[in-house]
KEKE-3310 file (N, C-alpha, C; in steps of 0.2 Angstrom, whole numbers, plus 5000, padded with zeros to 4 digits):
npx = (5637:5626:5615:5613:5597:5594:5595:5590:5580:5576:5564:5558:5541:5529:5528:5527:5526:5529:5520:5527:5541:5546:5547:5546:5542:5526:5518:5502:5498:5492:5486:5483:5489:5498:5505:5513:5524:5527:5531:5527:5533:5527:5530:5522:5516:5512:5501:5498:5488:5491:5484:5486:5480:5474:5490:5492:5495:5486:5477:5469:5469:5472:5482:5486:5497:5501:5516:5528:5532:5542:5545:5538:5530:5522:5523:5518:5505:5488:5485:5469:5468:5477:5484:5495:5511:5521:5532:5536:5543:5545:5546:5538:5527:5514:5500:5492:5474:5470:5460:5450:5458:5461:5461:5472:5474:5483:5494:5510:5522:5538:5551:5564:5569:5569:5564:5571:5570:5561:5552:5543:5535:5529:5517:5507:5505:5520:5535:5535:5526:5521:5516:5527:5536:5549:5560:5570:5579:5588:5590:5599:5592:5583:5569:5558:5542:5527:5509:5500:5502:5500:5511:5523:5539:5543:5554:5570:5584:5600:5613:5623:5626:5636:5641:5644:5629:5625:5618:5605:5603:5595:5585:5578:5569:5574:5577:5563:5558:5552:5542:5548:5561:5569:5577:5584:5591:5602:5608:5623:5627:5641:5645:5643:5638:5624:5617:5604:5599:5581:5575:5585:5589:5600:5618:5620:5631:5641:5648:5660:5656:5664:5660:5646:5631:5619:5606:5599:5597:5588:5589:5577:5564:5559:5564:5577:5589:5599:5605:5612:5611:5622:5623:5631:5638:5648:5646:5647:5643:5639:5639:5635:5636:5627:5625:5635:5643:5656:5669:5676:5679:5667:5654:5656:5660:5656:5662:5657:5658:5649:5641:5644:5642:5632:5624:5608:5595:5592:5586:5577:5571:5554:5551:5563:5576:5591:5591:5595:5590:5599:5599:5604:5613:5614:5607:5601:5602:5603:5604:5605:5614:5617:5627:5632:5646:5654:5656:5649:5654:5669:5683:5694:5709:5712:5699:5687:5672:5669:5664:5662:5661:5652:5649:5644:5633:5632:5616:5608:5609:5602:5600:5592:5587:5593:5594:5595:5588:5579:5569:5564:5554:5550:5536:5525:5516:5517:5528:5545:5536:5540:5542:5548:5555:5560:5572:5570:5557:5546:5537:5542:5534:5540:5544:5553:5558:5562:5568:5567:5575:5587)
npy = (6041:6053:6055:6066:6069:6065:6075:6093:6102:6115:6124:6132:6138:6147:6162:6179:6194:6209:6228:6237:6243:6229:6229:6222:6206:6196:6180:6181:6175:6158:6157:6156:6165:6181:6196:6209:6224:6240:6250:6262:6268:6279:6285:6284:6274:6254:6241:6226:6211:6193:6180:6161:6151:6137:6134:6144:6163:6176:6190:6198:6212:6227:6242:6258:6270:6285:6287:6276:6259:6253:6240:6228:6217:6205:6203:6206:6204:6197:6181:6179:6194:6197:6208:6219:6227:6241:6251:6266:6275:6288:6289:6282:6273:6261:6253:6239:6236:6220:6216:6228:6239:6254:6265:6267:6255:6262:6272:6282:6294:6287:6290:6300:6299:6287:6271:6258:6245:6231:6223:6211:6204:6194:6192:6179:6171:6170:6170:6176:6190:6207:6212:6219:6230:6235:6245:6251:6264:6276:6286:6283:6278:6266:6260:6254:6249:6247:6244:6247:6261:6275:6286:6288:6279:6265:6261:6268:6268:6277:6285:6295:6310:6319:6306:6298:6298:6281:6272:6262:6247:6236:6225:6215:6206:6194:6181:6182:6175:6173:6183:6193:6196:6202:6204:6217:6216:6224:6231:6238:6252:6254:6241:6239:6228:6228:6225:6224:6224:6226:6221:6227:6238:6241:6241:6227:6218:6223:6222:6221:6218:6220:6225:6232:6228:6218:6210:6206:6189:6179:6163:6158:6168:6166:6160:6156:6164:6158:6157:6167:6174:6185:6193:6199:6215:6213:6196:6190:6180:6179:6165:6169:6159:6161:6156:6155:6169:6178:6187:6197:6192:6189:6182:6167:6164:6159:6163:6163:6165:6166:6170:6180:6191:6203:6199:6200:6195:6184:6170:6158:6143:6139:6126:6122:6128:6127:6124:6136:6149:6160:6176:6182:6195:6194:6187:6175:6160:6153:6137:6131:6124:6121:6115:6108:6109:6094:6100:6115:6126:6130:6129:6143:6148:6155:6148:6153:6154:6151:6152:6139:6139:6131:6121:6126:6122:6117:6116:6117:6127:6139:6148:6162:6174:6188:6200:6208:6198:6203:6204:6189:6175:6163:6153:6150:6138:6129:6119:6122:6131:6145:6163:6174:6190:6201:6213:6211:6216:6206:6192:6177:6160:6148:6131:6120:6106:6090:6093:6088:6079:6082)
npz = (4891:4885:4873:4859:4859:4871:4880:4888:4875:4866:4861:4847:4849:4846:4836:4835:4827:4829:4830:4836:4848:4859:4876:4887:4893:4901:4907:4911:4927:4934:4919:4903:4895:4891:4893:4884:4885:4880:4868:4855:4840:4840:4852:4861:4876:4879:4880:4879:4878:4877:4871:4870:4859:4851:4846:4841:4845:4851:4850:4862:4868:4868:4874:4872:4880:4889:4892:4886:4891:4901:4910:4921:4935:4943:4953:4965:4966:4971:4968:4965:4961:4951:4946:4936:4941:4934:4926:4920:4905:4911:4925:4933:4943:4940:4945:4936:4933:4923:4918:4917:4908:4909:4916:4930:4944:4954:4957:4956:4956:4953:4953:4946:4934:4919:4925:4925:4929:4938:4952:4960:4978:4990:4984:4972:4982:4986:4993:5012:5022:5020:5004:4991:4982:4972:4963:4951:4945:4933:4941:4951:4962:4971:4977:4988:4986:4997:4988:4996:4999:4999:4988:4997:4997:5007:5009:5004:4993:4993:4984:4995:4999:4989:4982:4968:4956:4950:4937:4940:4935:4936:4947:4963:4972:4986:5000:5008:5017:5029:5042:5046:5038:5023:5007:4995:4980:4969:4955:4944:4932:4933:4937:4950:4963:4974:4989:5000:5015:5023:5034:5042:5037:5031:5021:5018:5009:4997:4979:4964:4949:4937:4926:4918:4927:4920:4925:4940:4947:4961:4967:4972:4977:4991:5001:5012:5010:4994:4982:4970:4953:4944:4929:4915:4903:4896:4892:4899:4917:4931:4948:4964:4978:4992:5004:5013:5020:5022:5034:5025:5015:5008:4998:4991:4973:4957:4939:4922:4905:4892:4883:4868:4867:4879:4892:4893:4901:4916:4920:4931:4933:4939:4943:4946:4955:4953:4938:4926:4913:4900:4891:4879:4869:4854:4852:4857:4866:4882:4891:4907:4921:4939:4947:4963:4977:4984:4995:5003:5012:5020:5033:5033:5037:5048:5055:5051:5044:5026:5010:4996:4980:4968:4952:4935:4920:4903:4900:4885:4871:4859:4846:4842:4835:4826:4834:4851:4864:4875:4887:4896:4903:4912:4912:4928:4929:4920:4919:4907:4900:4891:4889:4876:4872:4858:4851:4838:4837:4839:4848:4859:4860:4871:4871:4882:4883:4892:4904:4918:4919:4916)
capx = (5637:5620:5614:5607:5590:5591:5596:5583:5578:5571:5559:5552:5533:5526:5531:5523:5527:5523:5520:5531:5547:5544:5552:5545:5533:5528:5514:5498:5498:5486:5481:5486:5489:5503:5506:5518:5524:5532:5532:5524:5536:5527:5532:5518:5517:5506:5499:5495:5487:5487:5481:5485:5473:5476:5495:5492:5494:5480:5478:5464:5467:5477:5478:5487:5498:5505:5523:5533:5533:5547:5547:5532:5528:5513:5525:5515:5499:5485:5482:5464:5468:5484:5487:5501:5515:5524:5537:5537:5551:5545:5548:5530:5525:5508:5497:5485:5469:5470:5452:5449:5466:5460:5463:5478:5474:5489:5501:5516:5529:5542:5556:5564:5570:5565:5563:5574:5569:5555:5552:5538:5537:5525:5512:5508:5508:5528:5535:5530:5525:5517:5517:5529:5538:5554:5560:5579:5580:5595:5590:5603:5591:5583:5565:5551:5535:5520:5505:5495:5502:5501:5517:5532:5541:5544:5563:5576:5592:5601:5621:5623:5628:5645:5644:5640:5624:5627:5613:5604:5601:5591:5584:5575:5569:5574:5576:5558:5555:5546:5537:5552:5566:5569:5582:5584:5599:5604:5614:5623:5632:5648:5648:5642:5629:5624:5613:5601:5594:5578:5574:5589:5589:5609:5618:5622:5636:5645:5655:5659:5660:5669:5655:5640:5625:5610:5601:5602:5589:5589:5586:5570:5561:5554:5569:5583:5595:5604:5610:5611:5616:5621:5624:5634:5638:5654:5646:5648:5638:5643:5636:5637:5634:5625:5625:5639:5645:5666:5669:5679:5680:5660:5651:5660:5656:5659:5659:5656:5657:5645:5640:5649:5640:5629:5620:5603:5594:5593:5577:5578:5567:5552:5551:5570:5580:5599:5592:5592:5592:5602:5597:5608:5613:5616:5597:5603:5597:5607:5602:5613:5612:5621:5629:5633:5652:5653:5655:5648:5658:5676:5685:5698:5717:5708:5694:5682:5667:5670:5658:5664:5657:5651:5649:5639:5635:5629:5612:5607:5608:5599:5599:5583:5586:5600:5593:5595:5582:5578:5566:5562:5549:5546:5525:5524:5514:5519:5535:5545:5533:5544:5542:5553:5554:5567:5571:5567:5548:5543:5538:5541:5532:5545:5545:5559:5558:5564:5569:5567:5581:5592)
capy = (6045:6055:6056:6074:6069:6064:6081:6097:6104:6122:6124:6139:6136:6153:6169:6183:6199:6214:6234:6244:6241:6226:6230:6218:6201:6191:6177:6179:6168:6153:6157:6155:6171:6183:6201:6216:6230:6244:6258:6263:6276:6289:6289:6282:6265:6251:6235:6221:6204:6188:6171:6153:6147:6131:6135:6152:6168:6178:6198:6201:6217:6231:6251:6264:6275:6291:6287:6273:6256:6249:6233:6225:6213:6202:6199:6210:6202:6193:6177:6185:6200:6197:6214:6221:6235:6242:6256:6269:6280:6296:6286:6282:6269:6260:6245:6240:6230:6220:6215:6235:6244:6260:6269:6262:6256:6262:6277:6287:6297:6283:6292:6306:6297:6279:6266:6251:6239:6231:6217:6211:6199:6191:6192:6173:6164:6167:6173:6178:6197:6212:6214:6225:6233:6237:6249:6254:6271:6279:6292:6280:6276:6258:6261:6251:6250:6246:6245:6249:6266:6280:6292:6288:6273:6259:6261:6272:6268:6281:6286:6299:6316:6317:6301:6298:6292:6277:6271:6256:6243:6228:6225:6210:6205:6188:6182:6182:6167:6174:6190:6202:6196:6203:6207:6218:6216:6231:6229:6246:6254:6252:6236:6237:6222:6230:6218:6228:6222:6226:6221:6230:6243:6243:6236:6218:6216:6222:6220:6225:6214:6224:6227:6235:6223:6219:6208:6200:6187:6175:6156:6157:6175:6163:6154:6160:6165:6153:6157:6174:6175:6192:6195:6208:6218:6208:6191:6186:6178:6176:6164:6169:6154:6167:6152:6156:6174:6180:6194:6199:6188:6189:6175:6164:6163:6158:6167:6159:6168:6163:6174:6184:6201:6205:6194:6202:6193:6177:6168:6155:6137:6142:6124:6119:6132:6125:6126:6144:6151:6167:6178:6185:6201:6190:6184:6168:6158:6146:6135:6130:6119:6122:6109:6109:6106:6091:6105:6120:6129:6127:6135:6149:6150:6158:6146:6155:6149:6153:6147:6136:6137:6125:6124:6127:6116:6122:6110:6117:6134:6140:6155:6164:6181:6192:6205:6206:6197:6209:6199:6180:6174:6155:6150:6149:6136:6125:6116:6120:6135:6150:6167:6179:6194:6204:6219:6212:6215:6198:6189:6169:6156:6143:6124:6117:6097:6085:6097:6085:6074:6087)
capz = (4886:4882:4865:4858:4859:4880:4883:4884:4869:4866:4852:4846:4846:4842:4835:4833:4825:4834:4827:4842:4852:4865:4880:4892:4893:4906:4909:4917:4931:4931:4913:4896:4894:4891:4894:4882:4887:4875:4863:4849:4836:4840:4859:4867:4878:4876:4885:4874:4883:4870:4873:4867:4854:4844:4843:4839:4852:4849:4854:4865:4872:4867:4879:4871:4888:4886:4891:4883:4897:4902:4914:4923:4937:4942:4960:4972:4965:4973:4962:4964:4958:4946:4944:4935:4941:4927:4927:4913:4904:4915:4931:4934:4945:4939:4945:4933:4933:4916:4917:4916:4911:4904:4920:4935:4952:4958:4953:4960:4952:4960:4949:4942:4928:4917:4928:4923:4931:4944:4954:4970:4980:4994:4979:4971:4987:4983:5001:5016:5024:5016:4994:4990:4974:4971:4956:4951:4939:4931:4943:4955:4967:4973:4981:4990:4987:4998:4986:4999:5003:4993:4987:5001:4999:5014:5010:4998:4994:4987:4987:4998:4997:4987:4979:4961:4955:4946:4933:4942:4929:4940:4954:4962:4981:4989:5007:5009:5021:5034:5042:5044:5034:5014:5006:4989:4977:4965:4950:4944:4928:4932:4938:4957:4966:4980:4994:5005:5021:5021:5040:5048:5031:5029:5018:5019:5006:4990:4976:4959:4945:4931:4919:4921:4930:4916:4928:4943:4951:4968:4962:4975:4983:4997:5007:5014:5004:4993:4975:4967:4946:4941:4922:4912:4895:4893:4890:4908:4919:4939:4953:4970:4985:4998:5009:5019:5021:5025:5035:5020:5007:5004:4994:4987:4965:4949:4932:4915:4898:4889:4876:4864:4869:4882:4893:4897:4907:4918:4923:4935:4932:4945:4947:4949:4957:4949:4931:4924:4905:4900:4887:4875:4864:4849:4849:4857:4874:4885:4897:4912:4928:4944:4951:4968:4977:4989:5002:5002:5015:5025:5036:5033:5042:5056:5058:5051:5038:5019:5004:4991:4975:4963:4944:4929:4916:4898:4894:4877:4867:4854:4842:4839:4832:4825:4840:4857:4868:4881:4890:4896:4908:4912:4915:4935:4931:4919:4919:4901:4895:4892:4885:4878:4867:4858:4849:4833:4836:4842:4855:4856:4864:4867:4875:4885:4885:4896:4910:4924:4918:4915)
cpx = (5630:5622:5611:5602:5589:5593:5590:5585:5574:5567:5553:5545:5528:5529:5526:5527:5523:5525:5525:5537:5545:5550:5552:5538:5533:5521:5509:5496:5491:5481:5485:5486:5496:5502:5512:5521:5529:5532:5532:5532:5535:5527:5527:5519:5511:5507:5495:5494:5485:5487:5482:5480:5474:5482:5495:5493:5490:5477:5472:5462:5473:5476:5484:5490:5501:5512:5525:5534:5538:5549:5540:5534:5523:5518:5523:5509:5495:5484:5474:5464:5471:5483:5494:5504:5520:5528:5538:5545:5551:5545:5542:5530:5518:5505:5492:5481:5467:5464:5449:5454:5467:5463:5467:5474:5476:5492:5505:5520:5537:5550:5559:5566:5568:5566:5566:5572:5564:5552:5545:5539:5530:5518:5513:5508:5517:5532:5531:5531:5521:5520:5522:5533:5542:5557:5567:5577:5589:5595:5596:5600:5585:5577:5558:5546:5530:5512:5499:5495:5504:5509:5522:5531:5544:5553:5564:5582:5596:5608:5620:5626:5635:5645:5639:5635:5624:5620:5610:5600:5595:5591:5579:5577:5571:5575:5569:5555:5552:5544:5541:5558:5565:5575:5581:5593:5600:5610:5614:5628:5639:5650:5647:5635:5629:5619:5612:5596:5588:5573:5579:5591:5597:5610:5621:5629:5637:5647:5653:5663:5663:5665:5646:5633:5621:5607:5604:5597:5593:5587:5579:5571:5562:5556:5575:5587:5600:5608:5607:5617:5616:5624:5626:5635:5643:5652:5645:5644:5642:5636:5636:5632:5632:5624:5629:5642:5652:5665:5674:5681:5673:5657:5656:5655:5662:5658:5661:5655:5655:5643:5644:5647:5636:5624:5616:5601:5595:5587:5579:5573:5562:5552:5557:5572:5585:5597:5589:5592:5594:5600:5602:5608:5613:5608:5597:5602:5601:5605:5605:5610:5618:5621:5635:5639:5649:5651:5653:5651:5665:5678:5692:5706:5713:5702:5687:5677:5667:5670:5664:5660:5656:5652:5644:5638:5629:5624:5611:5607:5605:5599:5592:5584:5593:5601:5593:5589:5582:5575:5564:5558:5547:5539:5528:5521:5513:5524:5538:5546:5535:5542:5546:5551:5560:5566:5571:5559:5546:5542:5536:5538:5536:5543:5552:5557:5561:5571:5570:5572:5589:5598)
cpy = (6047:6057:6064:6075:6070:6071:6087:6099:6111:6124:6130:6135:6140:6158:6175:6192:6206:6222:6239:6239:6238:6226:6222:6210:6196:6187:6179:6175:6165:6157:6155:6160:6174:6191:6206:6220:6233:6250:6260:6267:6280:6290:6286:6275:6261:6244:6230:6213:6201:6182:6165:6151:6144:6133:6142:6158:6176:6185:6199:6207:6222:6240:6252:6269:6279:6289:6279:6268:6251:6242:6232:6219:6211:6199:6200:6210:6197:6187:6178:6191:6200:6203:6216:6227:6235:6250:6260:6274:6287:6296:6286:6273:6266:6253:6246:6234:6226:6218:6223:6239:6250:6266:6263:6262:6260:6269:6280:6288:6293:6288:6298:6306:6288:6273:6259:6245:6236:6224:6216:6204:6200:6192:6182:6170:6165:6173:6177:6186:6200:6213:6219:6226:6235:6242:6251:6257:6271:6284:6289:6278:6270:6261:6256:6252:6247:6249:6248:6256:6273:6286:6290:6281:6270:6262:6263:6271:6271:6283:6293:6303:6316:6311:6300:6293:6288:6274:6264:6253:6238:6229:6218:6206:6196:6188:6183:6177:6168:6181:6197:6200:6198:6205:6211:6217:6219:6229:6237:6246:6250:6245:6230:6231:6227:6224:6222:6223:6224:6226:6227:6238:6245:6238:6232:6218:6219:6222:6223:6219:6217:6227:6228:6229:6224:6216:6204:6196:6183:6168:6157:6164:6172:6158:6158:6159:6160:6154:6165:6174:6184:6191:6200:6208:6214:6200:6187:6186:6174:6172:6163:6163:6159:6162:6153:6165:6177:6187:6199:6197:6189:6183:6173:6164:6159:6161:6162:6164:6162:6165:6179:6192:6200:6201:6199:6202:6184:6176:6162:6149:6138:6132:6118:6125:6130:6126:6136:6146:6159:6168:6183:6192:6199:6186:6177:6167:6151:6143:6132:6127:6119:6118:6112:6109:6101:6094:6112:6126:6125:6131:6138:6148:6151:6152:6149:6154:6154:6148:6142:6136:6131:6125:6125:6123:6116:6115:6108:6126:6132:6147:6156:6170:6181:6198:6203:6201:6199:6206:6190:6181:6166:6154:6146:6141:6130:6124:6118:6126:6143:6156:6173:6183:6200:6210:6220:6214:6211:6196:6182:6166:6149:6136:6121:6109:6094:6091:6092:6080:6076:6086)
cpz = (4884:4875:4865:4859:4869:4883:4881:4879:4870:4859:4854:4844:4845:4841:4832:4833:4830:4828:4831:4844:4859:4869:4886:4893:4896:4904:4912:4920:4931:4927:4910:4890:4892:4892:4890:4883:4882:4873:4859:4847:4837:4849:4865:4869:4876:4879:4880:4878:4876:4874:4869:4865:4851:4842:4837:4844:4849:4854:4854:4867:4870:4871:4877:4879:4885:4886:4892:4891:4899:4905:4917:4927:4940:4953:4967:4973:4967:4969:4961:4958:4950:4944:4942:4935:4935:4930:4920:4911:4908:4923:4935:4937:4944:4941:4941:4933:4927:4914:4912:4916:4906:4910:4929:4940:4956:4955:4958:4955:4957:4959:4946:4934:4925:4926:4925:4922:4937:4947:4960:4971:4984:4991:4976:4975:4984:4990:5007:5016:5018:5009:4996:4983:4974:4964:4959:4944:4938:4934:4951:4960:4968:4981:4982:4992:4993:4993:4991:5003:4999:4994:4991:4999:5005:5013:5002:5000:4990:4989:4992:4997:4996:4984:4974:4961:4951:4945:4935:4936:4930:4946:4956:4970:4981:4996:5013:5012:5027:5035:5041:5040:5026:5015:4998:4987:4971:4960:4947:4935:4926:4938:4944:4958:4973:4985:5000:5010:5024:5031:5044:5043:5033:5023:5019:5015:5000:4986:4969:4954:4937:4924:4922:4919:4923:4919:4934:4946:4956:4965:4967:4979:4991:5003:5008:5009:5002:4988:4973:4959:4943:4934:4919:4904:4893:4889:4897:4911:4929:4944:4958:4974:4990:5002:5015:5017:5025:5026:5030:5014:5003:5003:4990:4979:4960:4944:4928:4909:4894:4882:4874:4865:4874:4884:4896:4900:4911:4922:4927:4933:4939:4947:4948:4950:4954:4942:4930:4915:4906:4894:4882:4868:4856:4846:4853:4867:4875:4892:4900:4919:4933:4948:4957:4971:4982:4995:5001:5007:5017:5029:5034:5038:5048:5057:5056:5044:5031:5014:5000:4985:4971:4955:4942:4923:4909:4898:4888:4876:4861:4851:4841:4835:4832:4830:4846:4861:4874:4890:4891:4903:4906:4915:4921:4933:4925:4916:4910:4897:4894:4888:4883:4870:4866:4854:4840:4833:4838:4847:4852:4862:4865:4874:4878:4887:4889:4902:4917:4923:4918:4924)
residu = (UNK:UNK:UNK:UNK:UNK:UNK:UNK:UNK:UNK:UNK:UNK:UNK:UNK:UNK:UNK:UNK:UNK:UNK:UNK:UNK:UNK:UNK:UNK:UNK:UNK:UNK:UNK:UNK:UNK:UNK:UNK:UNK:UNK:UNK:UNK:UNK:UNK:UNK:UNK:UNK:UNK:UNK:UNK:UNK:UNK:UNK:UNK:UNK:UNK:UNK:UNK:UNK:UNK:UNK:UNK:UNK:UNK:UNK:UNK:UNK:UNK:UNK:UNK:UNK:UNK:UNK:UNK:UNK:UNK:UNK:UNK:UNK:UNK:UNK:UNK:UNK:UNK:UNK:UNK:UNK:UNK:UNK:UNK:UNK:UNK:UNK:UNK:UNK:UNK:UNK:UNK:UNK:UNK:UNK:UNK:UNK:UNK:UNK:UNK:UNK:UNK:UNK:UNK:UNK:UNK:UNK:UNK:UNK:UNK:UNK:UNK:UNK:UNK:UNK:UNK:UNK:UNK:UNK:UNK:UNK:UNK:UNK:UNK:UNK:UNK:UNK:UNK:UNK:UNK:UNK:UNK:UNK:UNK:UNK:UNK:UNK:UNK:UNK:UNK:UNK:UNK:UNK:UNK:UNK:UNK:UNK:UNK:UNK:UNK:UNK:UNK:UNK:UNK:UNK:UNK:UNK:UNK:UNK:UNK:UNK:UNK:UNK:UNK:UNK:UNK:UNK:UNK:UNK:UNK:UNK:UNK:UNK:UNK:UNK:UNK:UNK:UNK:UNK:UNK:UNK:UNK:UNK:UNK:UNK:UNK:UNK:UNK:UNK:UNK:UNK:UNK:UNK:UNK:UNK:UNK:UNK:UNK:UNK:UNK:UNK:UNK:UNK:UNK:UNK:UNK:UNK:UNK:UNK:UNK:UNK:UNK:UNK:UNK:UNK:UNK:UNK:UNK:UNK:UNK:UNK:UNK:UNK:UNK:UNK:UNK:UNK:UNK:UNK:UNK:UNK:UNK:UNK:UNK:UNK:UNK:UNK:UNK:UNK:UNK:UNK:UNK:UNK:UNK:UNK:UNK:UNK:UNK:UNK:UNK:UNK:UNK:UNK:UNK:UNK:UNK:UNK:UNK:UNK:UNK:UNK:UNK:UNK:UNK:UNK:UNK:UNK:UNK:UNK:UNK:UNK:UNK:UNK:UNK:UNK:UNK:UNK:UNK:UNK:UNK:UNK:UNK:UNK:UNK:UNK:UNK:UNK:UNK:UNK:UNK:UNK:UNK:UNK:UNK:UNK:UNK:UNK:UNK:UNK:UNK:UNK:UNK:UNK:UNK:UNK:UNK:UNK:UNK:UNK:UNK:UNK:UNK:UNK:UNK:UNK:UNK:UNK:UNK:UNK:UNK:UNK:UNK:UNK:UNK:UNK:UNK:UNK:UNK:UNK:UNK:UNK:UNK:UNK:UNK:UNK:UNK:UNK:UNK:UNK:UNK:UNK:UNK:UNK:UNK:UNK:UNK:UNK:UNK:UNK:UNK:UNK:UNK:UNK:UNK:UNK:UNK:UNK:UNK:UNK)
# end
């Protein structure tokens, strides 16, 4: 029988008020840093970088953008460089230098409309092959970047002619294990995952879980594909086993209702893959651990190999807000040190204890 204390603990350890609507806020990696992104009232965006100081987070840096910024990642970045891509509401793809982020390294019109959502990969020492950058609009379509190549993307995935375009919510590379394999995975509106194959550029698998995708991620970019958690507006929350693959069945999953409104997003523990936390429309954060079955495939009638899922296993919840929290990001580089922010204004500094015993 564990007692309440031997289990983790999530403890708010800083808060800070902000003046605009934060959409999005990540880490900068190896530092003690954080990064903003959002949108003043009167319409414009804005890049705010704060810093840990004696249990305080302390704004070093604030840039003013013309158009209002949506998502951000550091995942197609040098640990050199740490450059951040950012995706605004007029479908603007930008990298910025945050040493110097008065003017971007980087730009393209990747979009015709906001930019939902944005991921890299082979950036961080965290898979292998060439940086790249992915971005899902509401303009329905799922494009890859190479930073190193101005205006066309590497690959477009877009419904084809006659078929409606549905508002892509998420997007988020894995499959990243060596020179030519990737895979992207696309979460839609009305409910689609979709799973693009990135070497052989088809698509690999999809399915529909009944309420429209807010987030999906892979438990690790940088190994072959093992777990994938999608997230939705219901409360719900599914985990597909992408270990084994049925020429009809798909991946075997699990769903979990969880929360009472709208799971935002899901962040994955960088250094456990099975712990993840989900981030809730209720202002409220739950942490979860994916335990494995004895068997992870069998065979079919036919002989043929089909997954088995496993389960989910709630650690700790906790409330923070009466608003959504939009965003979460766990510190690459230290175990615990989490950040999220919501649509109250805020952004929290939060701890997660005794993780490793979990």
């Amino acid at each position: 029988m564990s007692s309440p204390l031997s289990k983790p603990q999530i403890i708010a350890h800083i808060q800070k008020s902000l003046n605009y609507t934060v959409f999005d806020s990540k880490w900068i990696p190896c530092s003690a840093k954080f990064v903003c992104l959002g949108n003043f009232a009167r319409g414009t965006g804005v890049i705010q970088i704060y810093e840990l100081q004696h249990g305080e987070a302390q704004l070093i840096k604030e840039v003013e953008k013309p158009k209002p910024i949506k998502c951000g990642t550091f995942g197609a970045a040098s640990l050199q460089q740490r450059h951040i891509a950012t995706g605004d509401f007029d479908g603007n793809l930008h990298i910025w230098n945050l040493e110097a982020p008065d003017v971007p390294v980087y730009t393209t019109k990747a979009h015709k409309e906001i930019v939902n959502s944005i991921d890299g990969v082979a950036g961080l020492g965290i898979g292998d092959g060439a940086p790249e950058i992915v971005t899902g609009s509401r303009d329905g379509t799922v494009k890859v970047w190479d930073p190193r190549q101005k205006d066309l993307p590497v690959a477009n995935m877009e419904p084809v002619g006659g078929e409606t375009r549905r508002d892509c919510w998420t997007v988020a590379f894995g499959h990243a294990f060596n020179d030519q394999d990737r895979c992207v995975c696309a979460g839609y509106d009305n409910g689609d995952i979709k799973l693009f194959d990135l070497r052989n550029m088809s698509l690999r698998w999809e399915t529909n879980i009944k309420n429209g995708v807010c987030c999906v991620e892979f438990d690790r970019k940088d190994i072959n594909i093992n777990k994938l958690v999608a997230t939705s507006l219901e409360g719900k929350f599914h985990v597909f086993d992408m270990r084994t693959q049925h020429p009809t069945k798909g991946f075997a999953s699990i769903s979990e209702k969880a929360h009472k409104s709208t799971i935002w997003q899901v962040r994955h523990l960088p250094q456990n893959r099975d712990i993840f936390m989900t981030a809730g429309g209720a202002g409220n954060l739950h942490l979860w651990k994916y335990e494995y079955p004895a068997q992870r495939s069998k065979k079919d009638s036919d002989g043929v190999d089909v997954g088995v899922a496993g389960s989910v296993n709630l650690l700790q919840n906790v409330t923070l807000s009466t608003q959504p929290i939009a965003s979460l990001d766990w510190s690459p580089d230290k175990q615990g040190l989490c950040l999220c922010s919501g649509f109250d204004q805020s952004v929290r500094v939060l701890i997660v204890t005794k993780l490793n015993v979990a």
